[in-house]
NUZARO-502849 format. One record per atom (N, C-alpha, C, O, CB): x, y, z; atom name; chain. Coordinates in Angstrom, 1 decimal, padded with zeros to 4 digits. Glycine has a CB too. Layout:
+--------+--------+--------+------+-------+
:      X :      Y :      Z : atom : kette :
+--------+--------+--------+------+-------+
:      X :      Y :      Z :   CA :     A :
...
+--------+--------+--------+------+-------+
//
This chain:
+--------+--------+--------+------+-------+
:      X :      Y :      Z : atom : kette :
+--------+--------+--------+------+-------+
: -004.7 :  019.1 :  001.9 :    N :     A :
: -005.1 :  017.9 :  001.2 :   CA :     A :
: -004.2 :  016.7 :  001.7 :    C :     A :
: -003.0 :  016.8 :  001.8 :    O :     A :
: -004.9 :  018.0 : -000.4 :   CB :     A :
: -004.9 :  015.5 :  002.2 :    N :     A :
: -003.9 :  014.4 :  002.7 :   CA :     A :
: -003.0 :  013.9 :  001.3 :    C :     A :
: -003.2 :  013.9 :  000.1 :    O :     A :
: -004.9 :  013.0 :  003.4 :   CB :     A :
: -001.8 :  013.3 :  002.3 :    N :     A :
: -001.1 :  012.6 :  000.8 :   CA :     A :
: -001.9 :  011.3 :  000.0 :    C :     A :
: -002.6 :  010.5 :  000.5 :    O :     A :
:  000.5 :  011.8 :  001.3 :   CB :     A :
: -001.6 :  011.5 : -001.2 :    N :     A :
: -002.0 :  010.5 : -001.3 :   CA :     A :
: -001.1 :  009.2 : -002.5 :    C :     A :
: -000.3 :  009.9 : -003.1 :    O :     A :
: -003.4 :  011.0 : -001.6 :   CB :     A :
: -001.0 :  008.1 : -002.9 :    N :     A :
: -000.4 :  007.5 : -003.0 :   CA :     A :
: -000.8 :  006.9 : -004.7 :    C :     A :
: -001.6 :  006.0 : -004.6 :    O :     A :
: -000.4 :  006.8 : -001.7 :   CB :     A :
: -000.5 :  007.1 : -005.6 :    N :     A :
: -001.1 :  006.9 : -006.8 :   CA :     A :
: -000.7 :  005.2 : -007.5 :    C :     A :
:  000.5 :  005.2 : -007.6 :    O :     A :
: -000.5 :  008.2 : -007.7 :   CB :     A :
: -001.0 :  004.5 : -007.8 :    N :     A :
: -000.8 :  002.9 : -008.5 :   CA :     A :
: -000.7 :  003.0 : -010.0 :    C :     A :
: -001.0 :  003.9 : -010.7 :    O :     A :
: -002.2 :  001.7 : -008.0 :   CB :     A :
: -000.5 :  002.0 : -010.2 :    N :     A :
:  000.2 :  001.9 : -011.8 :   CA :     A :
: -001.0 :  002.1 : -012.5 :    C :     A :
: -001.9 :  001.2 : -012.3 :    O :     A :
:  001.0 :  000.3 : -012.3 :   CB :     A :
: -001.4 :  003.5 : -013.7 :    N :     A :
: -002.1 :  003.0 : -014.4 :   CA :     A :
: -003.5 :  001.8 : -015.2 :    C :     A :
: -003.4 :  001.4 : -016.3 :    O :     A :
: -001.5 :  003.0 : -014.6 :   CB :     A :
: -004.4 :  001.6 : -014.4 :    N :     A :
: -004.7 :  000.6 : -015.2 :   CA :     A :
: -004.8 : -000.9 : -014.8 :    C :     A :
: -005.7 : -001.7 : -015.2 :    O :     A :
: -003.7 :  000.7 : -016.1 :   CB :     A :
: -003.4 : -001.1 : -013.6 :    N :     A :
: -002.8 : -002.5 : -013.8 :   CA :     A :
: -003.8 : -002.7 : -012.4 :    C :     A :
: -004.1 : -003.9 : -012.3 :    O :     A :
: -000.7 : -002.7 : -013.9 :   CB :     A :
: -004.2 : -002.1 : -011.7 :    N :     A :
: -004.6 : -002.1 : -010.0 :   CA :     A :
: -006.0 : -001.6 : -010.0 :    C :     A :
: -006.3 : -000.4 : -010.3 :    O :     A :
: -003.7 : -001.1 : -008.9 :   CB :     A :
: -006.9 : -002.6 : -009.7 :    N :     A :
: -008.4 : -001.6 : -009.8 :   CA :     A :
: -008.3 : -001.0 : -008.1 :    C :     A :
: -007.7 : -001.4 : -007.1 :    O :     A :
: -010.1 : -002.8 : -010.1 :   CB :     A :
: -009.1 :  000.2 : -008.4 :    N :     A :
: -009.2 :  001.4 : -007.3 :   CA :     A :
: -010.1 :  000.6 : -005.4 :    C :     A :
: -010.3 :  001.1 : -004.3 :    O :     A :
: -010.7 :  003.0 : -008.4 :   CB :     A :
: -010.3 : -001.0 : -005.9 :    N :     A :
: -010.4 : -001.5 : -004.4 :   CA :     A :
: -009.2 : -002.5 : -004.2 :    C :     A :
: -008.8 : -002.9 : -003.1 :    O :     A :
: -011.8 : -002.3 : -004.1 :   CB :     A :
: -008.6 : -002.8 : -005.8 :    N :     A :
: -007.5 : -003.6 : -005.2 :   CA :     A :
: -006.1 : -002.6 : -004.7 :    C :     A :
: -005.0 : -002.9 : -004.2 :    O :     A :
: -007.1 : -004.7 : -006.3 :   CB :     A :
: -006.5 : -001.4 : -005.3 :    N :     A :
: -005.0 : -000.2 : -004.8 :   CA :     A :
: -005.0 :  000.0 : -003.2 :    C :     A :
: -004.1 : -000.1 : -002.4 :    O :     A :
: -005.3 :  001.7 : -005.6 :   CB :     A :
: -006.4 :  000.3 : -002.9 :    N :     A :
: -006.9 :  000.9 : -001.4 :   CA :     A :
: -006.6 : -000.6 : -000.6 :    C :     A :
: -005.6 : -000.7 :  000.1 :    O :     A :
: -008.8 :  001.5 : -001.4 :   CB :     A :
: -007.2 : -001.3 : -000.7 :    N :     A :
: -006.7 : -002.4 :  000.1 :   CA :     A :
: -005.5 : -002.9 :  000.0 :    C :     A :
: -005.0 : -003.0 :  001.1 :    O :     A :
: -007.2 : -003.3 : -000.1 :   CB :     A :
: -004.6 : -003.3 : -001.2 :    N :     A :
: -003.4 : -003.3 : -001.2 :   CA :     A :
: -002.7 : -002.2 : -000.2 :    C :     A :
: -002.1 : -002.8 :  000.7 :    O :     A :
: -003.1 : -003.1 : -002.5 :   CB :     A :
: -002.5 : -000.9 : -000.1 :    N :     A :
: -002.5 :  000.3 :  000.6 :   CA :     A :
: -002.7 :  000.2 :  001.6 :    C :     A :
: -001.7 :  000.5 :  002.3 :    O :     A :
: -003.1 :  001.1 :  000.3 :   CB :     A :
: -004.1 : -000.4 :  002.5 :    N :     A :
: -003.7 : -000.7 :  003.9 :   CA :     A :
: -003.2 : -002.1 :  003.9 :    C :     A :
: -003.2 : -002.4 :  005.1 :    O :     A :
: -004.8 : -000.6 :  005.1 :   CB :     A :
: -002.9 : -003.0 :  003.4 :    N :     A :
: -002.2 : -004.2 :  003.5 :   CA :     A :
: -000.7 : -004.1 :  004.2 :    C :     A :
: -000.1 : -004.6 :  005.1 :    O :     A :
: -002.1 : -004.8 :  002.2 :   CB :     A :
: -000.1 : -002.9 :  003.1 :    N :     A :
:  001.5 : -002.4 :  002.8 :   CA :     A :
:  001.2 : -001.6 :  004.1 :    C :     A :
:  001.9 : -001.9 :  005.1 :    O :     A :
:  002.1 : -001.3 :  001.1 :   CB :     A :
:  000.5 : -000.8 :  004.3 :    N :     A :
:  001.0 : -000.4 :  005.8 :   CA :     A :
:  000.4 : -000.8 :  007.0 :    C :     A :
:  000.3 : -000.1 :  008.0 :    O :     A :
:  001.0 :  000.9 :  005.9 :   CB :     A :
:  000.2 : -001.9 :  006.8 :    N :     A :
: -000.2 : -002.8 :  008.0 :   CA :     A :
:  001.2 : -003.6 :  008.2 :    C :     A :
:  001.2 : -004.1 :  009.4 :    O :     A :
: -001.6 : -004.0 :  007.7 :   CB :     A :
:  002.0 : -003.8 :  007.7 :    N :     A :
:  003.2 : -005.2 :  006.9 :   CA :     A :
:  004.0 : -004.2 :  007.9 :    C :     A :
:  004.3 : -004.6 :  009.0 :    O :     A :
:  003.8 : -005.5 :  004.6 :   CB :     A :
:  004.2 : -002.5 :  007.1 :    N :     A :
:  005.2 : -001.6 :  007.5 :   CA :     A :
:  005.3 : -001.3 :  009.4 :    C :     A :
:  006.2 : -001.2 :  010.1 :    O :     A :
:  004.8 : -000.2 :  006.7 :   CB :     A :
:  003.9 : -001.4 :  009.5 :    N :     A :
:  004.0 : -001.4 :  011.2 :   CA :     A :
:  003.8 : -002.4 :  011.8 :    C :     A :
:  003.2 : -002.3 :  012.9 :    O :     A :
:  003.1 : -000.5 :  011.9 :   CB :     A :
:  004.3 : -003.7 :  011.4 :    N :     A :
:  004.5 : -004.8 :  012.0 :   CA :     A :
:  003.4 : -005.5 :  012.1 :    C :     A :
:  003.5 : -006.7 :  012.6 :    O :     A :
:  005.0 : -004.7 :  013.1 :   CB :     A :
:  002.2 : -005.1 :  011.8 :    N :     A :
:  000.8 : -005.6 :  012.5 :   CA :     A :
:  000.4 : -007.0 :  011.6 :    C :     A :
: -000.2 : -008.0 :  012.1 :    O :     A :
: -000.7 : -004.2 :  012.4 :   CB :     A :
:  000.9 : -007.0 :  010.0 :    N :     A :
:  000.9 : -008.6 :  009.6 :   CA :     A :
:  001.9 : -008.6 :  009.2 :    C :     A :
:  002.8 : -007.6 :  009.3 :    O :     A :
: -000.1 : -009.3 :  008.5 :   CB :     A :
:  002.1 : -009.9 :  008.4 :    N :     A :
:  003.4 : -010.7 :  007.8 :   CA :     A :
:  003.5 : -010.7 :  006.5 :    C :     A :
:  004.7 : -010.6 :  006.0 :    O :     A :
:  003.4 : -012.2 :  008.0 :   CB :     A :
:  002.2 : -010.7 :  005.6 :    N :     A :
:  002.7 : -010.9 :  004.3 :   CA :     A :
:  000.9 : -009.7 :  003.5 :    C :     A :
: -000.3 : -009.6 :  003.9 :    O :     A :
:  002.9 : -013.4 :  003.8 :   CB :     A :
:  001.7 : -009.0 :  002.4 :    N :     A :
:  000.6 : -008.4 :  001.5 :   CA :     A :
:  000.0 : -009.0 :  000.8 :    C :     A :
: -000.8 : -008.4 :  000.1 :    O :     A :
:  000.9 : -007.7 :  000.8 :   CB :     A :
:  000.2 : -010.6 :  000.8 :    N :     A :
: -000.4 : -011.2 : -000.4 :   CA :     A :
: -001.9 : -011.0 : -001.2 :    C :     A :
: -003.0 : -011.4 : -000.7 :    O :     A :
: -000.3 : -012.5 : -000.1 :   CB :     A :
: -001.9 : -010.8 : -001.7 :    N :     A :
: -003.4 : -010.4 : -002.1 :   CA :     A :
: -004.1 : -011.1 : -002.7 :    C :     A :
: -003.5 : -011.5 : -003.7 :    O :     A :
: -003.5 : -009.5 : -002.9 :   CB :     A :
: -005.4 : -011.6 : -002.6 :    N :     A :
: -006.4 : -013.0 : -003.9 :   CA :     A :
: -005.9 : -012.6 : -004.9 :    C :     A :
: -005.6 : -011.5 : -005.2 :    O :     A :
: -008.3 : -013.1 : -004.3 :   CB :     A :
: -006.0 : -014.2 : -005.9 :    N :     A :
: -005.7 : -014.5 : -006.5 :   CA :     A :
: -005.9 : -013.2 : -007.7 :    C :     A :
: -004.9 : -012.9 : -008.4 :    O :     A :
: -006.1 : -015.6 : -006.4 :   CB :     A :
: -006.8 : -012.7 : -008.0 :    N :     A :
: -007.4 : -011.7 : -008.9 :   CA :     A :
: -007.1 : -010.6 : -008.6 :    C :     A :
: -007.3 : -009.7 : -009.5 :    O :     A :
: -008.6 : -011.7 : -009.1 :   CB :     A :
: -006.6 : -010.1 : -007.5 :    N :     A :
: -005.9 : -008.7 : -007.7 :   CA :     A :
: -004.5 : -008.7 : -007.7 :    C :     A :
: -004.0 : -009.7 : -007.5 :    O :     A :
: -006.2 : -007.7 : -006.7 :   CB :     A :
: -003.4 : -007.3 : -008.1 :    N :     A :
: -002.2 : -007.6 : -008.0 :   CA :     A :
: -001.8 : -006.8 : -006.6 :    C :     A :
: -002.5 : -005.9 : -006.2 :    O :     A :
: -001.5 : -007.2 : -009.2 :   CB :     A :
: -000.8 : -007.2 : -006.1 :    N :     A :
:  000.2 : -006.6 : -004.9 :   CA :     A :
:  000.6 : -005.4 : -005.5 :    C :     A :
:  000.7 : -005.2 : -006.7 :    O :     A :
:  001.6 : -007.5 : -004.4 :   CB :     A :
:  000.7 : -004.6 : -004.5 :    N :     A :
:  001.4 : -003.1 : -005.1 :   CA :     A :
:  002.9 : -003.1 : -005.4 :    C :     A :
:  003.5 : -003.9 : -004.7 :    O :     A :
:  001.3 : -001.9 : -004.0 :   CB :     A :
:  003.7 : -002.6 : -006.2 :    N :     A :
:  005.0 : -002.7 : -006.4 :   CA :     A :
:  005.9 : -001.8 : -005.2 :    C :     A :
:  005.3 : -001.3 : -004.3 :    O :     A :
:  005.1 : -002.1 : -007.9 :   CB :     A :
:  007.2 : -001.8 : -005.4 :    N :     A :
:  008.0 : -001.5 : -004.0 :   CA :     A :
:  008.1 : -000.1 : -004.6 :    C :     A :
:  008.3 :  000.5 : -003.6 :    O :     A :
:  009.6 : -002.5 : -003.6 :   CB :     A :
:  008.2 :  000.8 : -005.5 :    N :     A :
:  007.7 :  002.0 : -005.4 :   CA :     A :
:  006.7 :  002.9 : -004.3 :    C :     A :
:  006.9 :  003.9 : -003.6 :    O :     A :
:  007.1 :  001.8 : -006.4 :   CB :     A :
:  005.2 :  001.7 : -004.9 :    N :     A :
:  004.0 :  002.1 : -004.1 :   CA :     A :
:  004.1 :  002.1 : -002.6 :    C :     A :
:  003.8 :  002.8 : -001.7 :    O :     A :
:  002.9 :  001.1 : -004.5 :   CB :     A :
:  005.0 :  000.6 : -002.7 :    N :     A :
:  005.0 :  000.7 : -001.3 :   CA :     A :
:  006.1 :  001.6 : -000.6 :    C :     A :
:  005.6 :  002.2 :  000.4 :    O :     A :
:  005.2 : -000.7 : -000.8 :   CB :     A :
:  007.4 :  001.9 : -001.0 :    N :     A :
:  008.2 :  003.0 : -000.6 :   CA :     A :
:  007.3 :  004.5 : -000.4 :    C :     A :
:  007.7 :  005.4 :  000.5 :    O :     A :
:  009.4 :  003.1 : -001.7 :   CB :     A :
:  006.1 :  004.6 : -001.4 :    N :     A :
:  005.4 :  006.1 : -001.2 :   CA :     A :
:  004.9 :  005.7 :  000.3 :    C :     A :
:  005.3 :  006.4 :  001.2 :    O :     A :
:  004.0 :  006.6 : -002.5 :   CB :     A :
:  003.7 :  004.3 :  000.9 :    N :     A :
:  003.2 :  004.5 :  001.8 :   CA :     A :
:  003.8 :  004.4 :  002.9 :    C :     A :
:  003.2 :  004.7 :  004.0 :    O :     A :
:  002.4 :  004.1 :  001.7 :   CB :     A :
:  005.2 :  003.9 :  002.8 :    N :     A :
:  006.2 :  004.2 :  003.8 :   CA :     A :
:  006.7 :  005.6 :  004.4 :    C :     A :
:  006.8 :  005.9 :  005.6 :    O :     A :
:  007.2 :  003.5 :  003.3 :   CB :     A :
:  006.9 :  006.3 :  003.4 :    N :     A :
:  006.9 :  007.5 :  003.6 :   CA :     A :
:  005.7 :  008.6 :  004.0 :    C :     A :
:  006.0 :  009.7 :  004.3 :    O :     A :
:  007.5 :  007.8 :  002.7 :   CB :     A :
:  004.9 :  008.4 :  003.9 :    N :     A :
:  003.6 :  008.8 :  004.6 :   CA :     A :
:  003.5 :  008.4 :  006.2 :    C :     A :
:  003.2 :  009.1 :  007.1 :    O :     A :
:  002.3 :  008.2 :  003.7 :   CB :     A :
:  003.7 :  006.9 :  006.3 :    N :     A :
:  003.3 :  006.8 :  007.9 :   CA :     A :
:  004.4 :  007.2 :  008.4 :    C :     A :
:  004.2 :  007.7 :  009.5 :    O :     A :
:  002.8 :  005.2 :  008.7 :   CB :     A :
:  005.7 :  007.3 :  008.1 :    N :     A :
:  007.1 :  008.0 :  008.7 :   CA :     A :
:  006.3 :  009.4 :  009.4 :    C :     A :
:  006.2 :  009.9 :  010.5 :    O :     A :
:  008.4 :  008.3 :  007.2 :   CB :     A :
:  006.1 :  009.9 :  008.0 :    N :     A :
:  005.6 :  011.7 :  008.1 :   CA :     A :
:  004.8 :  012.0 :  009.0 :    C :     A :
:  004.7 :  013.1 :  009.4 :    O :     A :
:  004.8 :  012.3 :  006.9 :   CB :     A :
:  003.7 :  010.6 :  009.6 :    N :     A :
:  002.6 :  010.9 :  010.8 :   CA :     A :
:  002.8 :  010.1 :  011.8 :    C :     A :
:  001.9 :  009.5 :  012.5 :    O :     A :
:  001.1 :  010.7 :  010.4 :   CB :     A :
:  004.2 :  009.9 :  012.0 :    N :     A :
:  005.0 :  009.3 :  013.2 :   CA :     A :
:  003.9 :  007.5 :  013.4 :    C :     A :
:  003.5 :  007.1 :  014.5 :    O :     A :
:  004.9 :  010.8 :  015.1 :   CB :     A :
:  003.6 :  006.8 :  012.0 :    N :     A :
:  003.0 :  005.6 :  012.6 :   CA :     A :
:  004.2 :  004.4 :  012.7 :    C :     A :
:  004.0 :  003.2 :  013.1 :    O :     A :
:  001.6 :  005.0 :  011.8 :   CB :     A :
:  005.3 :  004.9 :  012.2 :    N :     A :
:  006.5 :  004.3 :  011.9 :   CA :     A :
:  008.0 :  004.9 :  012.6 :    C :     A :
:  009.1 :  004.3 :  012.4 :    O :     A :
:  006.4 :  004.4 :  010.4 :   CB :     A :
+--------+--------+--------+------+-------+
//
């Protein structure tokens, strides 16, 4: 089973988690600058993002 990366409860709907998710690891491998997300979804927390850091580490994208 791939890893997978779980978001707060509630607070993140399931397209703003997934996109948030490649945002954070687009940021992590240098490819953009900022996660900011529209106005109506939230950014993932540095938790979330510490999990998807550790995943691209684990499949050498980092």
């Amino acid at each position: 089973m791939p890893p997978r990366v779980y978001t707060r409860n509630g607070l993140v709907s399931g397209g703003a988690s997934g996109l948030g998710a490649c945002k954070n690891a687009l940021q992590v491998m240098g490819v953009i600058k900022s996660t900011t997300m529209s106005h109506s979804m939230l950014s993932l927390n540095a938790g979330e993002t510490a999990a998807i850091k550790v995943i691209l580490k684990r499949n050498g994208l980092v």
